[in-house]
N, CA, C and O atoms as a GROMACS GRO file, in nm:
protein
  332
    1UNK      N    1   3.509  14.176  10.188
    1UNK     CA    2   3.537  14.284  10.096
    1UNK      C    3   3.678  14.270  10.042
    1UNK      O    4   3.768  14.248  10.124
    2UNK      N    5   3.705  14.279   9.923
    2UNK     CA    6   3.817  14.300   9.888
    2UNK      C    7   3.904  14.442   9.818
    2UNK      O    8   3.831  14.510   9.746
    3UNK      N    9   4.003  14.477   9.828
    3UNK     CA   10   4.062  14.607   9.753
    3UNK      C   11   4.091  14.571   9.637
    3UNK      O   12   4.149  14.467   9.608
    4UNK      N   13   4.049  14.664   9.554
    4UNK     CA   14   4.006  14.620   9.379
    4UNK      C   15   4.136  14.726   9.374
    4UNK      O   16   4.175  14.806   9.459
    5UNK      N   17   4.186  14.697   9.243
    5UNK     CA   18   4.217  14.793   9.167
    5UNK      C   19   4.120  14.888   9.050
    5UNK      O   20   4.166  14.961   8.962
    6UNK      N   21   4.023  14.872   9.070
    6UNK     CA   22   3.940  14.887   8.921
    6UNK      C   23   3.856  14.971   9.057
    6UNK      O   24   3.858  14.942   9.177
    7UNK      N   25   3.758  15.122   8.964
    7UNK     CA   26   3.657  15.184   9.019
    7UNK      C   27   3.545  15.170   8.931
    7UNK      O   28   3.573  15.141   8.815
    8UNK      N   29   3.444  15.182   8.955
    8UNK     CA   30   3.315  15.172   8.871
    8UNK      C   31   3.324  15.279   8.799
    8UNK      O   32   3.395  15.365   8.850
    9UNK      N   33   3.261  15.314   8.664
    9UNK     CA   34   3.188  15.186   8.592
    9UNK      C   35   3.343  15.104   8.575
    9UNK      O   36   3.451  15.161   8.588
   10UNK      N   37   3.321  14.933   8.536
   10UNK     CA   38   3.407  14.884   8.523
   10UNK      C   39   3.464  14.844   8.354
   10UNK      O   40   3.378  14.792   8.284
   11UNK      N   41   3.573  14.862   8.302
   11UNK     CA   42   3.632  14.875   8.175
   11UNK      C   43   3.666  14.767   8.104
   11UNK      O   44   3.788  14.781   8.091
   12UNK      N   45   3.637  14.677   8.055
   12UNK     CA   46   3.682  14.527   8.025
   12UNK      C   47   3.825  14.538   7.993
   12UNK      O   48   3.914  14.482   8.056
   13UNK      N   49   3.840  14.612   7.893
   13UNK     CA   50   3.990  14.677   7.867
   13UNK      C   51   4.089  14.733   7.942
   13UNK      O   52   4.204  14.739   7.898
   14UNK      N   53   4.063  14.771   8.038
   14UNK     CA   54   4.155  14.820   8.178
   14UNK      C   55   4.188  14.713   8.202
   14UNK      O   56   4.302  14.675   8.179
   15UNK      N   57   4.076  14.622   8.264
   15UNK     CA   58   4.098  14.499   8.318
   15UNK      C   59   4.178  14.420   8.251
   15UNK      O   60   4.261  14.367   8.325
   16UNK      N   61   4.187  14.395   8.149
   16UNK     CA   62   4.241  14.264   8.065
   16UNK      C   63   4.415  14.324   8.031
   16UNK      O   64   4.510  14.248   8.014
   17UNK      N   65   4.425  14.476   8.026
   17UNK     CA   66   4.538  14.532   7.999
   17UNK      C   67   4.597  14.491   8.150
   17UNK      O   68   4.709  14.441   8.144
   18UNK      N   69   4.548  14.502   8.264
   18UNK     CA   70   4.637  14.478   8.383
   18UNK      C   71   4.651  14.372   8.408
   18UNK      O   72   4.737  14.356   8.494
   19UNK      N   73   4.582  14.235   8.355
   19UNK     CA   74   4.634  14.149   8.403
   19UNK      C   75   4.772  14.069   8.233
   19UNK      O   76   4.861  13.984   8.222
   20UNK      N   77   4.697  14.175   8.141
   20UNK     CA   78   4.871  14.133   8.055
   20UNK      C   79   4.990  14.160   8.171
   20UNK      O   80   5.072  14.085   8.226
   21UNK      N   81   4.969  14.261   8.178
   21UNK     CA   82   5.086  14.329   8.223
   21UNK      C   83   5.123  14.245   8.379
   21UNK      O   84   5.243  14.232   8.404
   22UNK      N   85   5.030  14.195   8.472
   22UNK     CA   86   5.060  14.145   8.578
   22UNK      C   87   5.142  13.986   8.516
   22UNK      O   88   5.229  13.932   8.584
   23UNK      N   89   5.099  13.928   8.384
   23UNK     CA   90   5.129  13.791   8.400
   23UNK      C   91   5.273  13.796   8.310
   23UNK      O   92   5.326  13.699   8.256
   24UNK      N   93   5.313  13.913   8.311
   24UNK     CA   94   5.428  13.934   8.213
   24UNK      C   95   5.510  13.906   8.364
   24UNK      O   96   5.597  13.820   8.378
   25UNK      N   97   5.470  13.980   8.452
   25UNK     CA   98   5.590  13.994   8.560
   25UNK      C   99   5.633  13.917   8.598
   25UNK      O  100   5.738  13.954   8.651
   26UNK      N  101   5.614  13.777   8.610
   26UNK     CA  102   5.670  13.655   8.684
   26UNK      C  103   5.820  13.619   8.585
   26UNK      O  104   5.924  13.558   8.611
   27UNK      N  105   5.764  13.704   8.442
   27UNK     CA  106   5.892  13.629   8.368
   27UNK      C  107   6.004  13.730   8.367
   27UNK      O  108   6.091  13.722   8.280
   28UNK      N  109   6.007  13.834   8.468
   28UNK     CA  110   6.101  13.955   8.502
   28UNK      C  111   6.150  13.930   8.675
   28UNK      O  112   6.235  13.973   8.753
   29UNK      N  113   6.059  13.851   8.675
   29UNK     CA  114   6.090  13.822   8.863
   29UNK      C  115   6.081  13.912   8.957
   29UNK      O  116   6.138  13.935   9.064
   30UNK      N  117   5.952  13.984   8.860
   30UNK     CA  118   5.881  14.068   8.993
   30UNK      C  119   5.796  14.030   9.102
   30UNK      O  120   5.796  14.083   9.213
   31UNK      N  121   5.709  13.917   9.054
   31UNK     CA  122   5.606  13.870   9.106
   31UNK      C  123   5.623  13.719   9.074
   31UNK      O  124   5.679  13.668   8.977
   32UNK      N  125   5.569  13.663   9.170
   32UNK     CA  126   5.480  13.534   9.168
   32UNK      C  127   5.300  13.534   9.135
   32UNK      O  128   5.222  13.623   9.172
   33UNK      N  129   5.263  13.407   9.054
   33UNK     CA  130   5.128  13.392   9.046
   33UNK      C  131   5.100  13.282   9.082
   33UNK      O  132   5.174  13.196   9.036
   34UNK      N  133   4.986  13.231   9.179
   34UNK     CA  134   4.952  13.084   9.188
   34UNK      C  135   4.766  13.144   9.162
   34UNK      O  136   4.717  13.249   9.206
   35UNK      N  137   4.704  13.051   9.087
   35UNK     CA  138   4.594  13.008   9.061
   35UNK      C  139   4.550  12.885   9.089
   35UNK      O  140   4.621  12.795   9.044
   36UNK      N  141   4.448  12.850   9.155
   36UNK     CA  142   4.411  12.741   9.190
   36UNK      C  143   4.232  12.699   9.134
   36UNK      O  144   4.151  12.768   9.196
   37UNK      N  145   4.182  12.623   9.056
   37UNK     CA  146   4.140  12.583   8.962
   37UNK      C  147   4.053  12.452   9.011
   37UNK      O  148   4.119  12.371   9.076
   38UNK      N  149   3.955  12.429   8.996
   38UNK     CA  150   3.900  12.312   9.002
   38UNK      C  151   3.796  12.284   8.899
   38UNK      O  152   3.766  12.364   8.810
   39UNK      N  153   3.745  12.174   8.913
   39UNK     CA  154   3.642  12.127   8.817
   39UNK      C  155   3.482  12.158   8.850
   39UNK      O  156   3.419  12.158   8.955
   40UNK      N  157   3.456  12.176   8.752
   40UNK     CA  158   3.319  12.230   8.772
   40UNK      C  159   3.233  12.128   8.778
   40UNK      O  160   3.244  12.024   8.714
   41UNK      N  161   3.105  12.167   8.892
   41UNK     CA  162   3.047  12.049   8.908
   41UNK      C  163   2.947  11.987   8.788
   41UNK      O  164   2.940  12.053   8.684
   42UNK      N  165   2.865  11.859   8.800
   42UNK     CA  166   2.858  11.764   8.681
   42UNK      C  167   2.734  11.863   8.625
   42UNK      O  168   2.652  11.899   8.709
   43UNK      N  169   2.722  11.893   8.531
   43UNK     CA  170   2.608  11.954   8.435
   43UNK      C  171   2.645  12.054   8.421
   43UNK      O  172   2.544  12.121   8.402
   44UNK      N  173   2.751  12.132   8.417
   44UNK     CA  174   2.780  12.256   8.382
   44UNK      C  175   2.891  12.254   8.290
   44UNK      O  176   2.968  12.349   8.277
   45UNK      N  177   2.900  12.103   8.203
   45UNK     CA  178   2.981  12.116   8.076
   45UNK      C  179   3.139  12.024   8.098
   45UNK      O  180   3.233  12.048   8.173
   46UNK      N  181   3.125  11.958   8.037
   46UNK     CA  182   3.310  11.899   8.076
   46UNK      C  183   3.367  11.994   8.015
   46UNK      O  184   3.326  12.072   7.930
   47UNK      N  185   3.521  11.976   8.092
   47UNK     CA  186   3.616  12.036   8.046
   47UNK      C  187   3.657  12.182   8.100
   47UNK      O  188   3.745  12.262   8.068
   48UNK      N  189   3.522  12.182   8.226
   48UNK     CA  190   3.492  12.331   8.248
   48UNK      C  191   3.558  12.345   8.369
   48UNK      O  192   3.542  12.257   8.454
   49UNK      N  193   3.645  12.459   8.398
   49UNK     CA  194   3.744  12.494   8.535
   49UNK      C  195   3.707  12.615   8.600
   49UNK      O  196   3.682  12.720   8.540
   50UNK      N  197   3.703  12.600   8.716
   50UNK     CA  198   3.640  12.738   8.770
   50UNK      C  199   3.771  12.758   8.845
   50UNK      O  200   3.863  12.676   8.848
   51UNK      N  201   3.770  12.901   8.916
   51UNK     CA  202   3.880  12.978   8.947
   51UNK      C  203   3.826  12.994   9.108
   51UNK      O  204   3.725  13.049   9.152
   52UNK      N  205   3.946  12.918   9.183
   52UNK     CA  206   3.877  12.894   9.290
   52UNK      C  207   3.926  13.026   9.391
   52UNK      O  208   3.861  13.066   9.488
   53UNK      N  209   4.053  13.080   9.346
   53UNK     CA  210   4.143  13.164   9.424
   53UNK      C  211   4.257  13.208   9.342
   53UNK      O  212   4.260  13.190   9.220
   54UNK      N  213   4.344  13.261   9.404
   54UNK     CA  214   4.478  13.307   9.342
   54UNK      C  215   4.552  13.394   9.416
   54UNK      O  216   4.484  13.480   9.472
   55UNK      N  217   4.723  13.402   9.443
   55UNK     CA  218   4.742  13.474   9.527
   55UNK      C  219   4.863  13.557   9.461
   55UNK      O  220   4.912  13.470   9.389
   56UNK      N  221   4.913  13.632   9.448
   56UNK     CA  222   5.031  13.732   9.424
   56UNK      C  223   5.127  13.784   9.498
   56UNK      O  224   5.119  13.870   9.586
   57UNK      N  225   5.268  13.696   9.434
   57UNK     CA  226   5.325  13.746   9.584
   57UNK      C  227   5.430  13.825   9.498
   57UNK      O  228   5.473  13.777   9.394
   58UNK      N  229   5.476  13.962   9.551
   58UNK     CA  230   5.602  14.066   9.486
   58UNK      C  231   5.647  13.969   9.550
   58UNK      O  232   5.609  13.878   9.625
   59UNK      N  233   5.802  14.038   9.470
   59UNK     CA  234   5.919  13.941   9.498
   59UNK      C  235   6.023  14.080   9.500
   59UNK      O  236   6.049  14.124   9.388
   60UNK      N  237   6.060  14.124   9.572
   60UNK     CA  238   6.157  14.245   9.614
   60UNK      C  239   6.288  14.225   9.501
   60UNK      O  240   6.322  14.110   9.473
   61UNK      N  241   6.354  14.334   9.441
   61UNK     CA  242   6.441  14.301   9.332
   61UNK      C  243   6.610  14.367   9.414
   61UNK      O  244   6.695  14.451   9.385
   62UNK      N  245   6.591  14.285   9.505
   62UNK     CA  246   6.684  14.269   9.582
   62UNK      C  247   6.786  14.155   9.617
   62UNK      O  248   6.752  14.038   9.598
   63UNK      N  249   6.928  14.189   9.674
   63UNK     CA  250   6.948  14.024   9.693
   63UNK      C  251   6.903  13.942   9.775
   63UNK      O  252   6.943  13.827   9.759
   64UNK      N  253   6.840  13.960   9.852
   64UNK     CA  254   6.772  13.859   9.918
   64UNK      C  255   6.617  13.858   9.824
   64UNK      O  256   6.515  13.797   9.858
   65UNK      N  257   6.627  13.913   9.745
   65UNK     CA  258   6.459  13.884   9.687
   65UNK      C  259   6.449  13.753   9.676
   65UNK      O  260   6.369  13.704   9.756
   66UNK      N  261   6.507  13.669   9.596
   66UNK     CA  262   6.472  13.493   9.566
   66UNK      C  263   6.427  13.460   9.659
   66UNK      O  264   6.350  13.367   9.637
   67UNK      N  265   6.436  13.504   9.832
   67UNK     CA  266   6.441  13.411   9.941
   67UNK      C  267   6.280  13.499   9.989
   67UNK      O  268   6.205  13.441  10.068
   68UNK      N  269   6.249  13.606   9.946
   68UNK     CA  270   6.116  13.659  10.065
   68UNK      C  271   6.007  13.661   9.915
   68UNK      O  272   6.035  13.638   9.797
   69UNK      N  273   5.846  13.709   9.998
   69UNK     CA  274   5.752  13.726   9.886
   69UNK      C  275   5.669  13.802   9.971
   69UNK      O  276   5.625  13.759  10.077
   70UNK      N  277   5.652  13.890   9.936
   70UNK     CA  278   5.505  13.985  10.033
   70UNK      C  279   5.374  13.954   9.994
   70UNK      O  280   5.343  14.032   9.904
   71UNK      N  281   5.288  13.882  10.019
   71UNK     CA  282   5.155  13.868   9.966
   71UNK      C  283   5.104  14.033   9.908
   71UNK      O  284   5.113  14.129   9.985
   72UNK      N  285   5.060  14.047   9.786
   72UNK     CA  286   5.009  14.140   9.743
   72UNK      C  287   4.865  14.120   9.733
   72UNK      O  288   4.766  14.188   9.758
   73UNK      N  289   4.883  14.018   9.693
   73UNK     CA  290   4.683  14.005   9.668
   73UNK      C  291   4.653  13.882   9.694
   73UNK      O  292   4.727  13.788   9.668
   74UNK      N  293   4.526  13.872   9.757
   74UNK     CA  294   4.525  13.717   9.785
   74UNK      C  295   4.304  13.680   9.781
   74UNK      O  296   4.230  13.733   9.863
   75UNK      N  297   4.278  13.634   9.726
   75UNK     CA  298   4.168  13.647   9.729
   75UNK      C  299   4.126  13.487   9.650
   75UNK      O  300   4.182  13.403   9.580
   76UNK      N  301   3.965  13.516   9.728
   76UNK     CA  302   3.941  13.337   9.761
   76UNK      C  303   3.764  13.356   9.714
   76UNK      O  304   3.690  13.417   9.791
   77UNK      N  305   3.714  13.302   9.593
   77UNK     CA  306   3.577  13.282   9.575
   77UNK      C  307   3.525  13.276   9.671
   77UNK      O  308   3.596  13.228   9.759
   78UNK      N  309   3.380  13.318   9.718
   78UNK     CA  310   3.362  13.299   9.806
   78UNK      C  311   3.284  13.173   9.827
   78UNK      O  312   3.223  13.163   9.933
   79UNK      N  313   3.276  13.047   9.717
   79UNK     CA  314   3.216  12.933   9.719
   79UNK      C  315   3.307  12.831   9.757
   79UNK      O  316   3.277  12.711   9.757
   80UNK      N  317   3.430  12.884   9.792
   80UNK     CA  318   3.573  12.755   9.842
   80UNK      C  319   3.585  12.840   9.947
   80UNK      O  320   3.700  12.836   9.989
   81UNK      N  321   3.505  12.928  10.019
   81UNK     CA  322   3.568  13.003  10.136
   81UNK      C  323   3.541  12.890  10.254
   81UNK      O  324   3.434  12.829  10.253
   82UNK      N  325   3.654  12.859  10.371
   82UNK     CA  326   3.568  12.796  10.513
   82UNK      C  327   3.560  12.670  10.484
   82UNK      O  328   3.476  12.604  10.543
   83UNK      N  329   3.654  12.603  10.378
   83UNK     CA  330   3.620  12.486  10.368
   83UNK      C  331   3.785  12.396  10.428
   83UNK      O  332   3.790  12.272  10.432
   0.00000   0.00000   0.00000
């Protein structure tokens, strides 16, 4: 299970507004983003990348912030899970 930010019904527009706003933050040095990406397997189109995971780490706007990261979100397809 994971903790969503989003409640049903779900809003395409909520959604897409929070992650503007999440991918703005790395360039304020609030946050970190890592996405991790692979290739999709053969017959489902070249060129095609699936989203294997991604994790979010705050970054405290402190002076020691550069040096710590709190995992905020961390979540893993569940087709790369256990491997």
């Amino acid at each position: 299970h994971t903790i969503t930010n989003f409640t049903p019904p779900l809003r395409r527009a909520a959604i897409v507004e929070q992650w503007v706003e999440r991918v703005a933050d790395p360039v304020d040095g609030k946050r970190m983003i890592f996405m991790v990406s692979v290739d999709a397997p053969e017959g489902e189109g070249q060129e095609q990348k699936r989203l294997a995971g991604y994790v979010v780490l705050f970054r405290p706007l402190t002076e020691t912030g550069p040096f710590r990261g709190a995992v905020e979100k961390l979540l893993v397809s569940p087709d790369f899970r256990r491997r």
